[in-house]
C-alpha positions as CSV (number, residue, x, y, z in Angstrom):
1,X,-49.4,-38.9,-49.9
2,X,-49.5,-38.0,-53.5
3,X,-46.8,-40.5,-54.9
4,X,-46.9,-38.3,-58.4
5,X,-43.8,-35.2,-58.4
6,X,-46.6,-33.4,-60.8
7,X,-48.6,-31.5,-57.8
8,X,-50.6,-28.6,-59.2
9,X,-52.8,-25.6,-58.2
10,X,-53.4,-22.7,-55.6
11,X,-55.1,-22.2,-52.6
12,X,-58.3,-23.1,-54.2
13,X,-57.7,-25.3,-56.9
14,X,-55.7,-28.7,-56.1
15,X,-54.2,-31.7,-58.2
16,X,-52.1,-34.8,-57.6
17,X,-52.3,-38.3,-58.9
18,X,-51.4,-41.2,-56.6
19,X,-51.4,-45.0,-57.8
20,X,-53.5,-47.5,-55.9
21,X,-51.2,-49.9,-53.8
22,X,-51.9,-53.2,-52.7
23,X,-52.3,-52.1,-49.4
24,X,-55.4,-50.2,-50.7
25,X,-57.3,-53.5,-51.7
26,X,-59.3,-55.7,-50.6
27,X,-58.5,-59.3,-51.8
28,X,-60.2,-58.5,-55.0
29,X,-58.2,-56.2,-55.6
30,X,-60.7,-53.5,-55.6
31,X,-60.0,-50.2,-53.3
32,X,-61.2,-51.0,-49.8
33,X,-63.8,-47.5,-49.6
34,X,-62.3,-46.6,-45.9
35,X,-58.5,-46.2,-48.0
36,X,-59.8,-43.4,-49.4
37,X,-60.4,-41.3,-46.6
38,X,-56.7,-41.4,-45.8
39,X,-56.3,-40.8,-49.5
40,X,-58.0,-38.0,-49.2
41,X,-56.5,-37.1,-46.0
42,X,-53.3,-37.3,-47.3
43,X,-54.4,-35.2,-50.2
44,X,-55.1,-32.6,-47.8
45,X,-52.1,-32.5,-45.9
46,X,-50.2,-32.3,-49.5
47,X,-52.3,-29.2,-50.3
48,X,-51.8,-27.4,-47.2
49,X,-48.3,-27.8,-47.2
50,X,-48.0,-27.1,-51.2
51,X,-49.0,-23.7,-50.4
52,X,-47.7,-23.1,-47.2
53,X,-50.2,-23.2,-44.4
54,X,-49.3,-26.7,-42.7
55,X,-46.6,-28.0,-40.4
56,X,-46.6,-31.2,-38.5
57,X,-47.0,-29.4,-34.5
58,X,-44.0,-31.5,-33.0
59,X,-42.1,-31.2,-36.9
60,X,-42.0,-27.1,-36.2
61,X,-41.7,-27.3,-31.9
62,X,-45.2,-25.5,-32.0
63,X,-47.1,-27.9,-29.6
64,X,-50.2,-25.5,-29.5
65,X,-50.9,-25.7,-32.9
66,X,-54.4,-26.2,-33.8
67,X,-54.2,-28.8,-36.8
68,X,-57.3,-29.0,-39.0
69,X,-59.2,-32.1,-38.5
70,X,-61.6,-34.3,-41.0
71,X,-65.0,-33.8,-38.8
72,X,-67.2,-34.5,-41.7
73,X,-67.9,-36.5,-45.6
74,X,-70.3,-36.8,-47.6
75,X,-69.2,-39.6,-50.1
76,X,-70.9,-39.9,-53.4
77,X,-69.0,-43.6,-55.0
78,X,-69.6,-43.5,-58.0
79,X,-67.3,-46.7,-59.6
80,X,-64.4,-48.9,-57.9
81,X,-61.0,-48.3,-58.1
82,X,-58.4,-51.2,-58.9
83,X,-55.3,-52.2,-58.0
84,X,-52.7,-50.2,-60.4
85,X,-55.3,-47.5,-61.2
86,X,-53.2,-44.4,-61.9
87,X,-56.1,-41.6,-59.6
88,X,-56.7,-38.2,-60.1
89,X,-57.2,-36.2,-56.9
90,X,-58.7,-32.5,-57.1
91,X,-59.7,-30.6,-54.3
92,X,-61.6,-27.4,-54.5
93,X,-62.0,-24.9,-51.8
94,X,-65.5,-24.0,-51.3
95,X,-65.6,-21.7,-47.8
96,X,-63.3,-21.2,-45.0
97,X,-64.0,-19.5,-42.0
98,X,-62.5,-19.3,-38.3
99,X,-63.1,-22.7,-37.3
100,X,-63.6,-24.5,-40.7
101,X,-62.8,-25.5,-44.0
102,X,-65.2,-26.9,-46.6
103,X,-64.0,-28.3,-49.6
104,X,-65.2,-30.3,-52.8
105,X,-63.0,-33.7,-53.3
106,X,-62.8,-35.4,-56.9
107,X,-61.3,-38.5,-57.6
108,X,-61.2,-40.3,-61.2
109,X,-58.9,-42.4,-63.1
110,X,-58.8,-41.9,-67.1
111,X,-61.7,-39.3,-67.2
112,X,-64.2,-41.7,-65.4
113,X,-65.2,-40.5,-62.4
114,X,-64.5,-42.5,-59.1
115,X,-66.1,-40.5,-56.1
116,X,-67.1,-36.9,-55.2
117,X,-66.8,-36.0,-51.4
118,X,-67.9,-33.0,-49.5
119,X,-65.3,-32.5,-47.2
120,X,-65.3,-30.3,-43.8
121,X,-62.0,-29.8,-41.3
122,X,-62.6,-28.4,-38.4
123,X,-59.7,-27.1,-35.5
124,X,-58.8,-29.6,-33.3
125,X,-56.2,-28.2,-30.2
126,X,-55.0,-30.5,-28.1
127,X,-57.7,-30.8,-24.8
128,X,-60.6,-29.3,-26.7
129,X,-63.7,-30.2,-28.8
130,X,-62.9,-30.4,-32.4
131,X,-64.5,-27.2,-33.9
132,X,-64.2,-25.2,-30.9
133,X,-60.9,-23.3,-31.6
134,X,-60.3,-21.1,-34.2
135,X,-57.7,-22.3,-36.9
136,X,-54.0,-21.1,-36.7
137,X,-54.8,-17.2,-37.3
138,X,-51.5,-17.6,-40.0
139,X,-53.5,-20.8,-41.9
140,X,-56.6,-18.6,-41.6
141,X,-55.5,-15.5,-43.1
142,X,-53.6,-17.2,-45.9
143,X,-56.4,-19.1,-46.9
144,X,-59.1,-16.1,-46.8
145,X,-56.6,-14.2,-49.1
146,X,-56.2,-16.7,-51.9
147,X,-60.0,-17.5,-51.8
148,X,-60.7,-13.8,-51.9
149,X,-58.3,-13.1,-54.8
150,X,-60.0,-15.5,-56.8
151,X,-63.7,-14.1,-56.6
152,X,-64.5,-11.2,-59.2
């Protein structure tokens, strides 16, 4: 989770900073590269709830909730991360449809870039194959309407 109050943007714009723990490191106190892909998930989650699209399924009794899922990254690491680094998270979202969500993932600390992902989420409900359900029709709609009210 973001571990900064500051939490900024829209539906397709999204900012947080989080400060790298010591669980994050390896014993040279460099970020172990797996940490942040639950960094980034967590980044996620925090933007999906920030505007309103995202509830935990057993958290809001809705059991047959079809939570978006990480199905795919493309990870461009560009310099490591240290113990104490203050980073910069921003997520942009690039296309949504039905079944998925792309995004573009940023992370830097003082202006230096750190790593660029391509992200994808897919639907996952519980008993089928990830990508195979459409997303909650709610999450869907939402989305489609802030993405669309940002194009000219």
């Amino acid at each position: 989770m973001c571990n900064q109050r500051e939490i900024t943007g829209d539906a397709v714009n999204f900012h947080c900073e989080r400060r790298v723990l010591f669980q994050d490191c390896d014993a040279a106190k460099i970020v172990f590269y797996p940490r942040y892909m639950e960094m980034l998930d967590d980044v996620v989650e925090d933007w999906l709830r920030e505007i309103g699209v995202w509830g935990y399924p057993l958290a809001n009794g809705d059991s047959d909730c079809n939570r978006p899922q990480l199905t795919k990254a493309e990870i461009d690491f560009q310099h490591p991360s240290q113990l104490g680094d203050n980073l910069q998270f921003a997520l942009t979202l690039q296309k949504v449809d039905e079944y998925r969500i792309w995004l573009l993932a940023s992370v830097s600390c003082h202006d230096e870039s750190r790593l660029k992902v391509k992200l994808e989420l897919a639907s996952a409900a519980r008993g089928e194959q990830i990508g195979r359900s459409a997303l909650p029709h709610a999450m869907y709609q939402s989305l489609v309407a802030q993405f669309a009210a940002t194009k000219p």
